[in-house]
The first five atom37 places (N, CA, C, CB, O) and aatype in JSON, in Angstrom:
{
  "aatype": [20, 20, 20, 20, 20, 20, 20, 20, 20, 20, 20, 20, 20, 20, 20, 20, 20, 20, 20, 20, 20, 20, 20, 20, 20, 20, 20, 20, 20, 20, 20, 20, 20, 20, 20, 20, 20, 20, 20, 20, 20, 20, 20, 20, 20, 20, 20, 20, 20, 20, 20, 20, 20, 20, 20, 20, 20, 20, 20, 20, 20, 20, 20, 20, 20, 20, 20, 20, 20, 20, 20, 20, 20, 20, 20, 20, 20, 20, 20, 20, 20, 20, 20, 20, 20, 20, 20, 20, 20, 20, 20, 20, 20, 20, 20, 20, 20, 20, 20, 20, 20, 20, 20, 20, 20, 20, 20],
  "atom_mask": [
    [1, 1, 1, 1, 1],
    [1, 1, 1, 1, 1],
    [1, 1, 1, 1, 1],
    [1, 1, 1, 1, 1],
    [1, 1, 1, 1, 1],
    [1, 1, 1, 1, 1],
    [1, 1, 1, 1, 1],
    [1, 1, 1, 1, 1],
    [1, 1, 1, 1, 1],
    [1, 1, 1, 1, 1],
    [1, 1, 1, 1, 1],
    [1, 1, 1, 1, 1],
    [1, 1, 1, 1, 1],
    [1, 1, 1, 1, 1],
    [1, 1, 1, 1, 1],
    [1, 1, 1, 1, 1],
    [1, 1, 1, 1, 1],
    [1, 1, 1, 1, 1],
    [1, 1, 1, 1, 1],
    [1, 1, 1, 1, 1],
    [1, 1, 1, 1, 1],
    [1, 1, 1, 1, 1],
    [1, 1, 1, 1, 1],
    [1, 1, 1, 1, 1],
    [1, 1, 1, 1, 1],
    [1, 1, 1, 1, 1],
    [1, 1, 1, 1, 1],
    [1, 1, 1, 1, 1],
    [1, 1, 1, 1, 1],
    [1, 1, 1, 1, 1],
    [1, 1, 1, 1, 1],
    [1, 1, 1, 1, 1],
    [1, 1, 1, 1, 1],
    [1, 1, 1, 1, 1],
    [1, 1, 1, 1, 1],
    [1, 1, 1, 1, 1],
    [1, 1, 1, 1, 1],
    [1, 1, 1, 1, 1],
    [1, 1, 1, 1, 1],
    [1, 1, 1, 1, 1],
    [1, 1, 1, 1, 1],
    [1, 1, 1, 1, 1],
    [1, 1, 1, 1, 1],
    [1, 1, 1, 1, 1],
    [1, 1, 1, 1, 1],
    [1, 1, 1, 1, 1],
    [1, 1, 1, 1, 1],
    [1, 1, 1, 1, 1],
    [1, 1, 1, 1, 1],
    [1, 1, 1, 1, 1],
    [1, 1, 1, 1, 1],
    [1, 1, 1, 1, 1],
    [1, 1, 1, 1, 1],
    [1, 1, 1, 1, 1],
    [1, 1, 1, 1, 1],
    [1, 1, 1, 1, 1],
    [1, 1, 1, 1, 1],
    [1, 1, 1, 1, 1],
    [1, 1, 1, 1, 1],
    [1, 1, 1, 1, 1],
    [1, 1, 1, 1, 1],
    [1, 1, 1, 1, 1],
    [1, 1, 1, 1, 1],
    [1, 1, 1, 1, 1],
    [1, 1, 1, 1, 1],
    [1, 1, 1, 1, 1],
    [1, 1, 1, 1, 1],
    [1, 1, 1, 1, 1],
    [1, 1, 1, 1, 1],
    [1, 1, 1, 1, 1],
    [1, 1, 1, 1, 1],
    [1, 1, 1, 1, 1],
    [1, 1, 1, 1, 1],
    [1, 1, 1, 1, 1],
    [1, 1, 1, 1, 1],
    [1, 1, 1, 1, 1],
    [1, 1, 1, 1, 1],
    [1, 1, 1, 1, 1],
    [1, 1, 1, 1, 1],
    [1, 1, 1, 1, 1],
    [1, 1, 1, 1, 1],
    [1, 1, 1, 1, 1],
    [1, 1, 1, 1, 1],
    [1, 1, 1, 1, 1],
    [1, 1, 1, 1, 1],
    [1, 1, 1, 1, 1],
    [1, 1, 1, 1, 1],
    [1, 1, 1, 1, 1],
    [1, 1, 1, 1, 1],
    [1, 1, 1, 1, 1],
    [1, 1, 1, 1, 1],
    [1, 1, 1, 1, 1],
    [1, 1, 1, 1, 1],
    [1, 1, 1, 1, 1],
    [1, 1, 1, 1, 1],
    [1, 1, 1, 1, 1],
    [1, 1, 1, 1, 1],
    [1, 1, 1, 1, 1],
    [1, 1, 1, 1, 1],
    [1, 1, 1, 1, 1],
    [1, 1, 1, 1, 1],
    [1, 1, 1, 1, 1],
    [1, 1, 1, 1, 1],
    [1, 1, 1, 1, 1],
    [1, 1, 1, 1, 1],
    [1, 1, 1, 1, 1],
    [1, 1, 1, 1, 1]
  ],
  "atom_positions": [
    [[-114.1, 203.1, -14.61], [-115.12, 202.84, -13.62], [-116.08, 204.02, -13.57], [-114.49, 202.57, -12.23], [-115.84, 205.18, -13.23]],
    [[-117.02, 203.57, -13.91], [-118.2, 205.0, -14.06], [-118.94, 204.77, -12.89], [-119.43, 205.07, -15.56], [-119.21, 203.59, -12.64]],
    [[-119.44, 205.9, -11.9], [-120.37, 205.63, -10.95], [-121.28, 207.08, -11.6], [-119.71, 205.56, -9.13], [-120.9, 207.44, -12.71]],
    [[-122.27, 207.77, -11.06], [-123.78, 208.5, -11.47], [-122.8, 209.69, -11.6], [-125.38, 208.62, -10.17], [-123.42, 210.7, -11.96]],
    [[-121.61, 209.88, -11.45], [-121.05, 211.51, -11.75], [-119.91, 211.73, -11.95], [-121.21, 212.44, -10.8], [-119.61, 212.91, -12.14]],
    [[-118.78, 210.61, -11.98], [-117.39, 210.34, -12.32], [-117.21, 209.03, -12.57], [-116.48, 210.74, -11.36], [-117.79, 208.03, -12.13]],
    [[-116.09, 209.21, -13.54], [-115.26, 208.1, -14.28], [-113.71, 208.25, -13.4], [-115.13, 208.49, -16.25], [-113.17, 209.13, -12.74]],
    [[-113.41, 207.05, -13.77], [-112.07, 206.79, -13.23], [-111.26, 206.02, -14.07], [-112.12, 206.15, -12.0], [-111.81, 204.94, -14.3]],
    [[-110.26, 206.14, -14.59], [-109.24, 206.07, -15.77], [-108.48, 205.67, -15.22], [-108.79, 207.09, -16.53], [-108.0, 206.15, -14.19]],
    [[-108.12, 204.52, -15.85], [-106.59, 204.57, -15.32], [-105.15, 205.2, -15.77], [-106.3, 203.41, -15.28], [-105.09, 205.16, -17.0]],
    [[-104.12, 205.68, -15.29], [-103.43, 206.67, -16.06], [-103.13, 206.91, -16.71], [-102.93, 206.98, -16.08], [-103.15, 208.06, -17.15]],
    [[-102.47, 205.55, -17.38], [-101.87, 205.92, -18.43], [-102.86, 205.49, -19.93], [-100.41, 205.24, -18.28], [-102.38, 205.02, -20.95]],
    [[-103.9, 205.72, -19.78], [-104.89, 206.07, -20.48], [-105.42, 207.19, -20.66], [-105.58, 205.55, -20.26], [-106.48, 207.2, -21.3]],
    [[-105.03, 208.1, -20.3], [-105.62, 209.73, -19.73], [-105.81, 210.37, -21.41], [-104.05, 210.96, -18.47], [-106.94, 210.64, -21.83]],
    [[-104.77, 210.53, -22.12], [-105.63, 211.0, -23.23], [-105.88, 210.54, -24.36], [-105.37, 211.92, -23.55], [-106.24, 211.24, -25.3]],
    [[-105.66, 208.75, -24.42], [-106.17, 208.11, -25.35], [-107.98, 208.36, -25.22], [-105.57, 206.59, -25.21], [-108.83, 208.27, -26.11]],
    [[-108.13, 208.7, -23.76], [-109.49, 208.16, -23.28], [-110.15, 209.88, -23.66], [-109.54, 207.41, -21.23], [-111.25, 210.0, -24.2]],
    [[-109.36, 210.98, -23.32], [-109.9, 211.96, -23.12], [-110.35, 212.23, -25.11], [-108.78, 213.05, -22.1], [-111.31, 212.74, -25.7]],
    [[-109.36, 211.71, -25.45], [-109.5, 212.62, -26.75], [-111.0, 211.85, -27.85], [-107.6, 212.52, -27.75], [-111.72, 212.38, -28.7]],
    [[-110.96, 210.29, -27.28], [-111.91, 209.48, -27.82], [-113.34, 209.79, -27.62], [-111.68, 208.27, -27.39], [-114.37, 209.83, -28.28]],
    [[-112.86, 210.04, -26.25], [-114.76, 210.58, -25.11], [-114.7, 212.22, -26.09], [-114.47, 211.04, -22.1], [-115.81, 212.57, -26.51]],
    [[-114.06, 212.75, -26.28], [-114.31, 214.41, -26.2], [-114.86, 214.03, -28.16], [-112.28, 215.89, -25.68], [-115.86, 214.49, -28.71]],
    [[-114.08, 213.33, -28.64], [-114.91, 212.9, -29.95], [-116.44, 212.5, -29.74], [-114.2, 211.6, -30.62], [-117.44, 213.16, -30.03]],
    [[-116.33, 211.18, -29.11], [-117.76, 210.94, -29.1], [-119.08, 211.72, -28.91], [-117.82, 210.24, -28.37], [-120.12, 211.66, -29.56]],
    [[-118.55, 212.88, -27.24], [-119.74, 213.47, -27.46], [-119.77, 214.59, -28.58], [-120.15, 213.97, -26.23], [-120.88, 214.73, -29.08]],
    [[-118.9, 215.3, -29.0], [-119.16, 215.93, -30.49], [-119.97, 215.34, -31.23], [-118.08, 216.01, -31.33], [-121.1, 215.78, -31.42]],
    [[-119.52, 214.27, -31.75], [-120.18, 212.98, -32.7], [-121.7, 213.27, -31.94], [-119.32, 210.96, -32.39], [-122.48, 214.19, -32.17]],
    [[-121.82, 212.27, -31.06], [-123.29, 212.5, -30.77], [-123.79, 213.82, -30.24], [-123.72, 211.55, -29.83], [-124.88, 213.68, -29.68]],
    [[-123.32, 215.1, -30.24], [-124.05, 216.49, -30.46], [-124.22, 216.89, -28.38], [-126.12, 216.16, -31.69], [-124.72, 217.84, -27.77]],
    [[-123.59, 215.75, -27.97], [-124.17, 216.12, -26.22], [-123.25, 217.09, -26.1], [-124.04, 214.83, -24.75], [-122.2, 217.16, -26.74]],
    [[-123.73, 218.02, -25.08], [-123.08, 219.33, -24.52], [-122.68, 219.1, -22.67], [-124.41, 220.75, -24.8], [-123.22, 219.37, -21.6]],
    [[-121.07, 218.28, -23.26], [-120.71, 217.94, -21.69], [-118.95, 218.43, -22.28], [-121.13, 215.76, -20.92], [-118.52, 218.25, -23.43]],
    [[-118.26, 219.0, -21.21], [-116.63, 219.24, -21.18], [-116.38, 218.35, -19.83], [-116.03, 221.15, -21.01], [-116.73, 218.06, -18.68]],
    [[-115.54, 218.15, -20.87], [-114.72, 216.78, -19.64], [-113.36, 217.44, -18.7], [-113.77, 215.1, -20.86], [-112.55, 218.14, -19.31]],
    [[-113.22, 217.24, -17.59], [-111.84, 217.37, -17.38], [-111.38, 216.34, -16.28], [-111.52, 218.84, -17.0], [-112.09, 215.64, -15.56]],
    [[-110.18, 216.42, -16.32], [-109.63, 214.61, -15.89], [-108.28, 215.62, -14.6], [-108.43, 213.12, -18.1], [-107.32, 216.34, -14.86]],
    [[-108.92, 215.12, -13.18], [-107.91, 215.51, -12.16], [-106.97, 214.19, -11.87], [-108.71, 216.06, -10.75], [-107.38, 213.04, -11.69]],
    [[-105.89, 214.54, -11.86], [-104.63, 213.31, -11.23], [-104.14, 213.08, -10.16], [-103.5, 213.35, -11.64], [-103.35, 213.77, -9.51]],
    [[-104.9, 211.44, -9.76], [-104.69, 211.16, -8.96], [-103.34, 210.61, -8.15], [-105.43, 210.77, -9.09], [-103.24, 210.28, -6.97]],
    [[-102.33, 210.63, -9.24], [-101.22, 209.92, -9.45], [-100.93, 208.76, -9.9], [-100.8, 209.9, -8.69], [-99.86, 208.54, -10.45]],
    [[-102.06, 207.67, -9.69], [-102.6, 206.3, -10.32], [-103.63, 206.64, -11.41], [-103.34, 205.3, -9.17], [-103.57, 206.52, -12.63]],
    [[-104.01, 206.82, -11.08], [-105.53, 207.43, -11.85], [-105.52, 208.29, -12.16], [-106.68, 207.6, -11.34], [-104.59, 209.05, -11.88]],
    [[-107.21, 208.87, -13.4], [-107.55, 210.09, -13.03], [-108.87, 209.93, -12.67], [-107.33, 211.08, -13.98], [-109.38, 208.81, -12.58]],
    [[-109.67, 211.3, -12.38], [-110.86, 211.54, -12.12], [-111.77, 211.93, -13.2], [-110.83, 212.35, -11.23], [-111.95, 213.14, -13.14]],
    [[-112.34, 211.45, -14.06], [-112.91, 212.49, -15.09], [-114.34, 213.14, -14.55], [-113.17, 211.7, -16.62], [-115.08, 212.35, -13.96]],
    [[-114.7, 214.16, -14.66], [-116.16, 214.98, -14.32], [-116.27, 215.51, -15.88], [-116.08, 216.51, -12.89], [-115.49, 215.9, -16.75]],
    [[-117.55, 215.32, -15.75], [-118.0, 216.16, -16.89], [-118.88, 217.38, -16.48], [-118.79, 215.3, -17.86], [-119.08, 217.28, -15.27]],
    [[-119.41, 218.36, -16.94], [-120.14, 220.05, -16.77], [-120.82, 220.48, -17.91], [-119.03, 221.33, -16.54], [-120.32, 220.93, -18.94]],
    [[-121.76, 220.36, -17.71], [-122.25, 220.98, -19.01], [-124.28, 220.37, -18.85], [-121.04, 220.08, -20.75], [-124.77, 219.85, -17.84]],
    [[-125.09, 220.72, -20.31], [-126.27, 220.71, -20.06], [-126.61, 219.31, -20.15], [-126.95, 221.58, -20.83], [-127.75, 218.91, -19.94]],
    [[-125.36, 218.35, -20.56], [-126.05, 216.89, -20.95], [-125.19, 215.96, -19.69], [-125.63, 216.24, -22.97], [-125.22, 214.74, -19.59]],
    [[-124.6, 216.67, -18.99], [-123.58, 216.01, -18.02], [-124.67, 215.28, -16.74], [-122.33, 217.4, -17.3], [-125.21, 215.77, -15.75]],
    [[-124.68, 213.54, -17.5], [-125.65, 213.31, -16.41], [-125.12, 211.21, -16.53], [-127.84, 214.04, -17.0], [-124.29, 210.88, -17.37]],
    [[-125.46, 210.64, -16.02], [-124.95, 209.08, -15.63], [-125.28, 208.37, -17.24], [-126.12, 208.18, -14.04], [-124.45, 207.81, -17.96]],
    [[-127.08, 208.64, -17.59], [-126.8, 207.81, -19.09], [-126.33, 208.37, -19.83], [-127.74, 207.32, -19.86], [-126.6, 207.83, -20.9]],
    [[-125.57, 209.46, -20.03], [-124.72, 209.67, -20.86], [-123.0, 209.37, -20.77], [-125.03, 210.83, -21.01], [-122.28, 209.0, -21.69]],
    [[-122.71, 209.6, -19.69], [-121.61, 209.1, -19.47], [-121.48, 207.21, -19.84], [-121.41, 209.58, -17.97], [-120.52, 206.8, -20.49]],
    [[-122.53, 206.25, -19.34], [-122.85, 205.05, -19.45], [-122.92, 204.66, -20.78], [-123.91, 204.81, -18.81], [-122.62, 203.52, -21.13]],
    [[-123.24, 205.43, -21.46], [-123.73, 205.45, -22.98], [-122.06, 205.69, -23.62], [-125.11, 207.01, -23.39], [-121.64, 204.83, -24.4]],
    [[-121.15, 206.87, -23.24], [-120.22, 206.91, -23.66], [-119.04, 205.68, -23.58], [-120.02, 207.93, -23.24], [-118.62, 205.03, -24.54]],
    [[-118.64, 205.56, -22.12], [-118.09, 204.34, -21.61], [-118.04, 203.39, -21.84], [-118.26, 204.06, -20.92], [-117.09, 202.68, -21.51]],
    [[-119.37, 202.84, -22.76], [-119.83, 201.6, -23.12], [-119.43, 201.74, -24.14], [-121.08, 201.18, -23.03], [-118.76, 200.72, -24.3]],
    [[-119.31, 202.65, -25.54], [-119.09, 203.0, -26.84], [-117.57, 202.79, -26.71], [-119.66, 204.49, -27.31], [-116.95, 202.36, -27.68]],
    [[-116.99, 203.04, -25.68], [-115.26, 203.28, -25.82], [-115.07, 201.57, -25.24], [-114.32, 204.94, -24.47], [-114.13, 200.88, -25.64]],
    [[-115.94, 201.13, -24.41], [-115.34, 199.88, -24.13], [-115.27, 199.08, -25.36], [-116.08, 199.16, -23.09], [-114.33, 198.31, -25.56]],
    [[-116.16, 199.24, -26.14], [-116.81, 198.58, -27.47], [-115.82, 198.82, -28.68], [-118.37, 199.32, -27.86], [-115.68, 198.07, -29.64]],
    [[-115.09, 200.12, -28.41], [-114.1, 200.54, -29.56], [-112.49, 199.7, -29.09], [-113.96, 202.59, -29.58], [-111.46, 199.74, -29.77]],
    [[-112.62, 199.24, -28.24], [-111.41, 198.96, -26.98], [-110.37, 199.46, -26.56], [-110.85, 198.07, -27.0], [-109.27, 198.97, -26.33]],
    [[-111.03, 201.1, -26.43], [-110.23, 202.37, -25.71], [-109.83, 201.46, -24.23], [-111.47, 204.1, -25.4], [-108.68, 201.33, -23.81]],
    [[-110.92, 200.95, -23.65], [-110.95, 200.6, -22.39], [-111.01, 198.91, -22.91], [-112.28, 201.36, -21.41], [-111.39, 198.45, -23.98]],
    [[-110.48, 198.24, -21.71], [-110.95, 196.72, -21.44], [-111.57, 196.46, -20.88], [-110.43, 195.94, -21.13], [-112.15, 195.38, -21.02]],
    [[-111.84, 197.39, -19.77], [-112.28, 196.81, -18.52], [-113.61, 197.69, -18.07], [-111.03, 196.86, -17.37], [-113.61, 198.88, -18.37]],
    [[-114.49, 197.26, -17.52], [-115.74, 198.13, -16.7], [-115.87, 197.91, -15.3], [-117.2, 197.79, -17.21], [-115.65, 196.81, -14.79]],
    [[-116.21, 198.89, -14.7], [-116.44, 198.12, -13.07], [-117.63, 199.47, -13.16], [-114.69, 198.09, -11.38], [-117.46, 200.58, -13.68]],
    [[-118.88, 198.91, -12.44], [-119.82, 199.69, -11.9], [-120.63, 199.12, -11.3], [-120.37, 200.37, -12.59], [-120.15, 198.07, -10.89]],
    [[-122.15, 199.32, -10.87], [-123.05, 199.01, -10.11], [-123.44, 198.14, -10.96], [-123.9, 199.92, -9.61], [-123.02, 197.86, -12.08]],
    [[-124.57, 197.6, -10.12], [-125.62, 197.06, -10.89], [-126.78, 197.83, -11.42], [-126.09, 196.15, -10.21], [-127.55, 197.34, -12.25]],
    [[-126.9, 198.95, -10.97], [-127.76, 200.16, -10.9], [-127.54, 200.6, -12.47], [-127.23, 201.4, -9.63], [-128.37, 200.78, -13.37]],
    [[-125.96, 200.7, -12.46], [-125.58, 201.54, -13.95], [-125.37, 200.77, -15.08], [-124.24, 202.36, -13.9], [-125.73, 201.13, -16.2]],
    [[-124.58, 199.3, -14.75], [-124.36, 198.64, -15.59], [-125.61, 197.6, -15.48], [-123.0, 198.24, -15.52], [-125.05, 196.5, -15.48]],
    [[-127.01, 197.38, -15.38], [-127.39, 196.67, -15.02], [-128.91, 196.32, -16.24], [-127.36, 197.04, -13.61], [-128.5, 196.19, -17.4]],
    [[-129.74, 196.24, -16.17], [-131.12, 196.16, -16.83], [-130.87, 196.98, -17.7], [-132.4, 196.47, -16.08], [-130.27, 197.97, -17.26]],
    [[-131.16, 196.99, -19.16], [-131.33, 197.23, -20.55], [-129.89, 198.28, -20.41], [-133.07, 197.95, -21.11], [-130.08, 199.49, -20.51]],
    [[-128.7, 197.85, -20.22], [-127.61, 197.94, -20.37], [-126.86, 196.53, -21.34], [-127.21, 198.21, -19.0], [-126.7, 195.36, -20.99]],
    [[-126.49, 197.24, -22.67], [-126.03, 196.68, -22.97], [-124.32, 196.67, -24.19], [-127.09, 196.35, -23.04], [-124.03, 197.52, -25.03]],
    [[-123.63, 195.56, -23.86], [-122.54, 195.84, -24.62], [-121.98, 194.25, -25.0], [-121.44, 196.86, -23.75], [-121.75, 193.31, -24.24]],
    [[-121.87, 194.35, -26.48], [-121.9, 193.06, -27.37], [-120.66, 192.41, -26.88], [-121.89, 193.32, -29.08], [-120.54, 191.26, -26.44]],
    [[-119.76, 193.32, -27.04], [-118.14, 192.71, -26.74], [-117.76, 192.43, -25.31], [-116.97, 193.79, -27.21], [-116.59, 192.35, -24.95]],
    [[-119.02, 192.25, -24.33], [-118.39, 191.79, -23.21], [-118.37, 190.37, -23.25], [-118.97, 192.26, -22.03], [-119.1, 189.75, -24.02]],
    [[-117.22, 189.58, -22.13], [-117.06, 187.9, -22.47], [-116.96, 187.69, -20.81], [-115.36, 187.23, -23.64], [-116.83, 186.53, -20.41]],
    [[-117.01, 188.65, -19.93], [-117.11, 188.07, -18.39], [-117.74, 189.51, -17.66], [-115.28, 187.49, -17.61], [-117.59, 190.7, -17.92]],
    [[-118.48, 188.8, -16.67], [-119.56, 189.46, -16.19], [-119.2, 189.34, -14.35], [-121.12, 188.63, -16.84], [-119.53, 188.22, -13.96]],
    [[-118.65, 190.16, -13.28], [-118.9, 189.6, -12.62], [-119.53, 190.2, -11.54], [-118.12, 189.04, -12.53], [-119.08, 191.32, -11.29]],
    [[-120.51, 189.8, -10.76], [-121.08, 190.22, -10.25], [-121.04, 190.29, -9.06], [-121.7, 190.01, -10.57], [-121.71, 189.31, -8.75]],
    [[-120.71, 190.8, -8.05], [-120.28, 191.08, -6.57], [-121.29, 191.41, -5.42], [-119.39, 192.21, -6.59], [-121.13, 191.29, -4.21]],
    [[-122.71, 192.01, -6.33], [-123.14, 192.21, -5.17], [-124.05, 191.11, -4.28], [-123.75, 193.31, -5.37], [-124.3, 190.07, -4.89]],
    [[-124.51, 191.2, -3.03], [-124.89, 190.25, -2.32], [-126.5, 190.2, -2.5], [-124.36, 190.43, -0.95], [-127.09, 191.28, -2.53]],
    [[-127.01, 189.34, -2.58], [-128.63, 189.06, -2.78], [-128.99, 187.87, -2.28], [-129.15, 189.05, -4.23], [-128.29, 186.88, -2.03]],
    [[-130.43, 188.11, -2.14], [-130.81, 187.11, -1.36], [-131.35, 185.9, -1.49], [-131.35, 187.47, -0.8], [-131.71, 185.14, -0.59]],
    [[-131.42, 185.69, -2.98], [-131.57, 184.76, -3.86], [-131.08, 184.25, -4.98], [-132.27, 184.86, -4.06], [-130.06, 184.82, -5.38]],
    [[-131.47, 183.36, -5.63], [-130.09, 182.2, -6.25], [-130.03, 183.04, -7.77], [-130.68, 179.88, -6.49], [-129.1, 182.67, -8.49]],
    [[-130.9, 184.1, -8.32], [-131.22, 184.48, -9.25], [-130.15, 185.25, -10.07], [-132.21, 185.02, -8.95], [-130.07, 186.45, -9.79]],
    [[-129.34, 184.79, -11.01], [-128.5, 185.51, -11.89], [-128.84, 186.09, -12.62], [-127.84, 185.07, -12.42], [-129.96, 185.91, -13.1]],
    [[-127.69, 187.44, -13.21], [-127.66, 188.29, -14.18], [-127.13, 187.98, -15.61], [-127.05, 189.21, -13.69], [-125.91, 188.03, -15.77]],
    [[-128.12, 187.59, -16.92], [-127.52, 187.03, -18.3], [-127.89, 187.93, -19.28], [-128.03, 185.6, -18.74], [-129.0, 188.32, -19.61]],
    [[-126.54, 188.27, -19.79], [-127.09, 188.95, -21.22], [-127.32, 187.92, -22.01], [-126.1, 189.94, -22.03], [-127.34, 186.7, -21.87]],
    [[-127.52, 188.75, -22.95], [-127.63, 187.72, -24.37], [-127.44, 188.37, -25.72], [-129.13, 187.02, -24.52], [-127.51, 187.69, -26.75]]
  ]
}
């Protein structure tokens, strides 16, 4: 679950997830250190550094959902929302309340 400044893991994913993310941003050259606090269910991941910012984390998250480190996403509509995109998703659901009949479709 990514929100604009932490991820949330679930546990026993902690360093399938850590070691995949700490690849990726190598791979793509961003300058973020991750570290993951335990929640006992969870963890917390924060990242620190000069690239430590939401589209990058969004950008990462999405790459690991895509590799299927992760199954699952939960975020906004804010983060996961407009020119967000990820091929391998198959359910979408959308929770928040609006005031019109107007749905959200990838393609």
């Amino acid at each position: 679950m990514p929100t604009g400044s932490t991820i949330l893991i679930d546990h026993n994913l902690a360093d399938l997830f850590r070691s995949a993310a700490e690849h990726w941003l190598l791979q793509n050259k961003f300058d973020v250190q991750l570290e993951l606090f335990d929640e006992r269910t969870f963890y917390v991941v924060r990242g620190s550094g000069a690239d430590g910012c939401s589209r990058v984390y969004i950008q990462m998250v999405t790459q690991l959902f895509q590799d299927g480190i992760t199954r699952c996403l939960i975020g906004t509509r804010g983060l996961l929302g407009e020119d967000w995109d990820a091929e391998k998703i198959n359910v979408l659901v959308d929770l928040t309340t609006v005031a019109t009949s107007m749905t959200v479709h990838q393609f």
